[in-house]
N, CA, C and O atoms as CSV, one atom per row, in Angstrom:
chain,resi,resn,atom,element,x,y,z
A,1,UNK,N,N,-33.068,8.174,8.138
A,1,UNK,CA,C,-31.738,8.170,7.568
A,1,UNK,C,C,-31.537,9.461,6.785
A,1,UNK,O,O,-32.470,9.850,6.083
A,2,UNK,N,N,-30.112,10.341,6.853
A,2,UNK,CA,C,-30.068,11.411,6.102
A,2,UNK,C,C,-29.927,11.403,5.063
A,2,UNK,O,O,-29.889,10.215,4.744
A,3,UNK,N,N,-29.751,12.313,3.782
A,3,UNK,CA,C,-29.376,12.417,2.652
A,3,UNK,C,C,-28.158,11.900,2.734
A,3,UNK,O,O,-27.951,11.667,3.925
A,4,UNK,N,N,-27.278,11.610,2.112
A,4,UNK,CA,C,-25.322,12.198,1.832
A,4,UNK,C,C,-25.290,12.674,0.724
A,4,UNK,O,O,-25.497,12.223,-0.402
A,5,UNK,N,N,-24.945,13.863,1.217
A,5,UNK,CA,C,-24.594,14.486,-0.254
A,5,UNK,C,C,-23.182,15.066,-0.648
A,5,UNK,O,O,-22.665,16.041,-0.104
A,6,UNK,N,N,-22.458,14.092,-1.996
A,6,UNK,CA,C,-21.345,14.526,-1.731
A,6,UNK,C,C,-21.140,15.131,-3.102
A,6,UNK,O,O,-21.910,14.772,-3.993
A,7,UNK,N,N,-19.828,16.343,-3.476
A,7,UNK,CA,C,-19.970,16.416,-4.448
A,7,UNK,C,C,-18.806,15.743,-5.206
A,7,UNK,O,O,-17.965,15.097,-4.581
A,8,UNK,N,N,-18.742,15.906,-6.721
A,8,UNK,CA,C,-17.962,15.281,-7.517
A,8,UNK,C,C,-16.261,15.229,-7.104
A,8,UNK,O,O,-15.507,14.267,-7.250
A,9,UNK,N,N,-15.950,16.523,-6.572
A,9,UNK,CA,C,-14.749,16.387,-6.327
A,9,UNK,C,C,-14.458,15.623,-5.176
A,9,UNK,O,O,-13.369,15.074,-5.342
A,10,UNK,N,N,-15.180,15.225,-3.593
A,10,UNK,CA,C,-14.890,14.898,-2.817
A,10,UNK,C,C,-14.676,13.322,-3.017
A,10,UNK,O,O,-13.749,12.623,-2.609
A,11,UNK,N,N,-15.981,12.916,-3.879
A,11,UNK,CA,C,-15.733,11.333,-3.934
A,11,UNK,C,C,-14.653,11.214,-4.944
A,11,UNK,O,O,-14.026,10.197,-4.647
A,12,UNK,N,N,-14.067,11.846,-6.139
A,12,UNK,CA,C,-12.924,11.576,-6.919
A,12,UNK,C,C,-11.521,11.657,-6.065
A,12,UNK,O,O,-10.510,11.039,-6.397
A,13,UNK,N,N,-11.608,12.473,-4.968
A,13,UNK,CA,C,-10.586,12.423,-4.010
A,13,UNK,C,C,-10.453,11.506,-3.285
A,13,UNK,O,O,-9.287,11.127,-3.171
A,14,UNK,N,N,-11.307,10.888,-2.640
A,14,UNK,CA,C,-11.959,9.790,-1.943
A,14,UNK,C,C,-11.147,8.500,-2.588
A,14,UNK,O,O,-10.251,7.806,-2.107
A,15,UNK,N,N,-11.708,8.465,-3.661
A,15,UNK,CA,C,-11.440,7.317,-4.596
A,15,UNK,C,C,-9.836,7.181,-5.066
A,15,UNK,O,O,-9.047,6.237,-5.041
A,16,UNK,N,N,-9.768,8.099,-5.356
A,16,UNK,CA,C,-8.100,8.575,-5.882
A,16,UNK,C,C,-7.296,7.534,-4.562
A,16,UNK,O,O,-6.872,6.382,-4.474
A,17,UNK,N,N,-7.403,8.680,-3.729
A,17,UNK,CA,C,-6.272,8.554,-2.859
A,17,UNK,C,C,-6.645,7.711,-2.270
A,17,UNK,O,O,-5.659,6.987,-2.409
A,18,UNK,N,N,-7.447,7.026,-1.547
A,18,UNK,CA,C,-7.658,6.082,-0.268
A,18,UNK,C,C,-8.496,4.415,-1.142
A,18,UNK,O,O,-8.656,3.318,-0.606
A,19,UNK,N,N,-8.776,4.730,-2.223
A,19,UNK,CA,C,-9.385,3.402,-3.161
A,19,UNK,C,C,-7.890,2.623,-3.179
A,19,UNK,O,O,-7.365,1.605,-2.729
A,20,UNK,N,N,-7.517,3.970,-4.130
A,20,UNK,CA,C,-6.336,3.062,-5.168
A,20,UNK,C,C,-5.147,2.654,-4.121
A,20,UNK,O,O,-4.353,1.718,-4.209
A,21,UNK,N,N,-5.211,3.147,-3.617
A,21,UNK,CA,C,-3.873,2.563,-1.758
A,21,UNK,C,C,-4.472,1.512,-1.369
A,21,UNK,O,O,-3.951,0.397,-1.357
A,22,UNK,N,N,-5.666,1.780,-1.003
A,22,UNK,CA,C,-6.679,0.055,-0.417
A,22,UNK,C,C,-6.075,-0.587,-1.352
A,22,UNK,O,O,-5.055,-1.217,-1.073
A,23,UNK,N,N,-6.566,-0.562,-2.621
A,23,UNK,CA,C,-6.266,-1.729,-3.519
A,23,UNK,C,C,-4.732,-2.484,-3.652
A,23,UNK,O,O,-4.507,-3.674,-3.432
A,24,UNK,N,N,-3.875,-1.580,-4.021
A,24,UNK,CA,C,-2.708,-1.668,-3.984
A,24,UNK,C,C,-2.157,-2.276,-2.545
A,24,UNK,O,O,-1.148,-2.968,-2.680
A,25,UNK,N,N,-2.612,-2.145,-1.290
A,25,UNK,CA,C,-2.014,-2.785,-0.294
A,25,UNK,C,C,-2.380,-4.213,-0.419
A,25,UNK,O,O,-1.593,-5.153,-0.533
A,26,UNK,N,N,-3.777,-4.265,-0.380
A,26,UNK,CA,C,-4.286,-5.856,-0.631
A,26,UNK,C,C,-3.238,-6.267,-1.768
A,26,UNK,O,O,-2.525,-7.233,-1.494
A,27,UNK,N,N,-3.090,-5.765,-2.784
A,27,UNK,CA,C,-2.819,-6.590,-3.680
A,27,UNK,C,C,-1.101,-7.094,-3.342
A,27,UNK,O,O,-0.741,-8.071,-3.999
A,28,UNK,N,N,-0.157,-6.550,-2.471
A,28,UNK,CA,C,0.935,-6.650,-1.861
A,28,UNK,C,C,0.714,-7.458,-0.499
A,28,UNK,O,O,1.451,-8.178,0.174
A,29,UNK,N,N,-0.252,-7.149,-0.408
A,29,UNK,CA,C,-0.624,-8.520,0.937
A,29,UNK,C,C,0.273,-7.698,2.444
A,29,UNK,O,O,0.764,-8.321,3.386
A,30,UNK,N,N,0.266,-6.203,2.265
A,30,UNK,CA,C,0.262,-5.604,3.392
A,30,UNK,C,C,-0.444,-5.112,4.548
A,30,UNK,O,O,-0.624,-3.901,4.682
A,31,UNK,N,N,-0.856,-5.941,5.386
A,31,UNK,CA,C,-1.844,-5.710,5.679
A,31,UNK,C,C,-2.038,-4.445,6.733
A,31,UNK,O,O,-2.884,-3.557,6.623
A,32,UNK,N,N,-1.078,-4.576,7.749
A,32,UNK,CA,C,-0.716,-3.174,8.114
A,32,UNK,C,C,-1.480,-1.850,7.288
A,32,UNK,O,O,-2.599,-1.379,7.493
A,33,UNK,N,N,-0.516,-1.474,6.358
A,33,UNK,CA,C,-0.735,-0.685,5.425
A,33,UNK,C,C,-2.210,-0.296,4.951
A,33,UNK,O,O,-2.794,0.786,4.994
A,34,UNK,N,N,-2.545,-1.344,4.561
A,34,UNK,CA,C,-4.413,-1.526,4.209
A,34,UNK,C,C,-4.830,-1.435,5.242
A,34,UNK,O,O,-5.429,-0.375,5.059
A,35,UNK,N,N,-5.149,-1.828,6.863
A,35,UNK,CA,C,-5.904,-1.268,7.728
A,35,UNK,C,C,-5.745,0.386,8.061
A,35,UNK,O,O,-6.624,1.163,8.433
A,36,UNK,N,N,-4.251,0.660,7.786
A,36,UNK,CA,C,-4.202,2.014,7.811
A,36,UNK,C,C,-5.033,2.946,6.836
A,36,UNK,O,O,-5.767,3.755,7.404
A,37,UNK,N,N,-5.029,2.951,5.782
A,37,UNK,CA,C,-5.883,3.178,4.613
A,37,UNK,C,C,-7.426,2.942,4.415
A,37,UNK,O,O,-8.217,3.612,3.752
A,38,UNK,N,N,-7.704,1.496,5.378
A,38,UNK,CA,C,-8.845,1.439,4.991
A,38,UNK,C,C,-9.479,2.703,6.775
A,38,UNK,O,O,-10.254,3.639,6.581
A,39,UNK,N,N,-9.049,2.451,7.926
A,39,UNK,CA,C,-9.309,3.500,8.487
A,39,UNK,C,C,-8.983,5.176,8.562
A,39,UNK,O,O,-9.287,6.043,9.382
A,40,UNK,N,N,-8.271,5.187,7.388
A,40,UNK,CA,C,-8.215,6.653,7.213
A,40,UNK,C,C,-9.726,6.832,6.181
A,40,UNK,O,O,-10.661,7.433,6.712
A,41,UNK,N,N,-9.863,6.455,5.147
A,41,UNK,CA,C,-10.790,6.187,4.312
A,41,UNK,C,C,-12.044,6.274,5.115
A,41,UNK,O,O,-12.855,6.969,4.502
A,42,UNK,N,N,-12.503,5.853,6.214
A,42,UNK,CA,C,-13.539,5.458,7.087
A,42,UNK,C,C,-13.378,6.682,7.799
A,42,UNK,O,O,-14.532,7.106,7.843
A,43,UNK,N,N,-12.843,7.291,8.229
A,43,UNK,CA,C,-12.028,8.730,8.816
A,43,UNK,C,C,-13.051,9.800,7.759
A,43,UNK,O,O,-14.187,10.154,8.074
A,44,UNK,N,N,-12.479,10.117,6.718
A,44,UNK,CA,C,-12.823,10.342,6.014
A,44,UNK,C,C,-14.214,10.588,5.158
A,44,UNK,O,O,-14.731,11.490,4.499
A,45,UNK,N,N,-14.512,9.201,5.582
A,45,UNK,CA,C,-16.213,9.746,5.183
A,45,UNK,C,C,-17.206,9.706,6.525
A,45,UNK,O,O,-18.434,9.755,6.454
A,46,UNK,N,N,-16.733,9.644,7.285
A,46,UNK,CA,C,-17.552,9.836,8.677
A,46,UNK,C,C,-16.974,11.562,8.369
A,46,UNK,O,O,-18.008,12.179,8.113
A,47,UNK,N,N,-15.883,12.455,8.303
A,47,UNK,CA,C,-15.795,13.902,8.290
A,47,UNK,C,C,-16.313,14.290,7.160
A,47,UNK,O,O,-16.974,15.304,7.384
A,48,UNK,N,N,-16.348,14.020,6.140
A,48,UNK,CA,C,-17.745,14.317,4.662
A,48,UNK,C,C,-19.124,14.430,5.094
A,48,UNK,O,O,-19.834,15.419,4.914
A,49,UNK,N,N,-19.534,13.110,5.808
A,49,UNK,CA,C,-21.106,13.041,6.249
A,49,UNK,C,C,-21.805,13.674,7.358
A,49,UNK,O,O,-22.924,14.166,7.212
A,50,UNK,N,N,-21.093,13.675,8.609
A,50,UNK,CA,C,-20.977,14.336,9.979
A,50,UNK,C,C,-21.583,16.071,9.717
A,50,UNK,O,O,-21.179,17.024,9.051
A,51,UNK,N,N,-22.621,15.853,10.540
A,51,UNK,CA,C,-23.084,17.390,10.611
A,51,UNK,C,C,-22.485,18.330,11.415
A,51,UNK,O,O,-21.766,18.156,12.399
A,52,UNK,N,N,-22.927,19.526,10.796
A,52,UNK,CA,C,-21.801,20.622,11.085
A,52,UNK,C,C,-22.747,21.346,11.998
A,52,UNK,O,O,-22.388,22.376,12.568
């Protein structure tokens, strides 16, 4: 299994934008919306971790 190494800004971005939307859709019971989010999010850290 590899390292991941991410740095401070990527996971505060991470978190920012694609946490607080997850959360907020669940909590509206959109679900649409939240699969969109939760696969951008998943998007997202597969292009963070993915070797170059």
């Amino acid at each position: 299994m590899k390292n991941i190494k991410f740095t401070n800004t990527n996971l505060a971005i991470f978190m920012l934008f694609f946490g607080i939307a997850l959360i907020e859709s669940f909590q509206k019971q959109n679900w649409l919306e939240a699969g969109l989010f939760l696969a951008l999010g998943v998007l997202s850290f597969w292009a963070d971790t993915r070797k170059n």
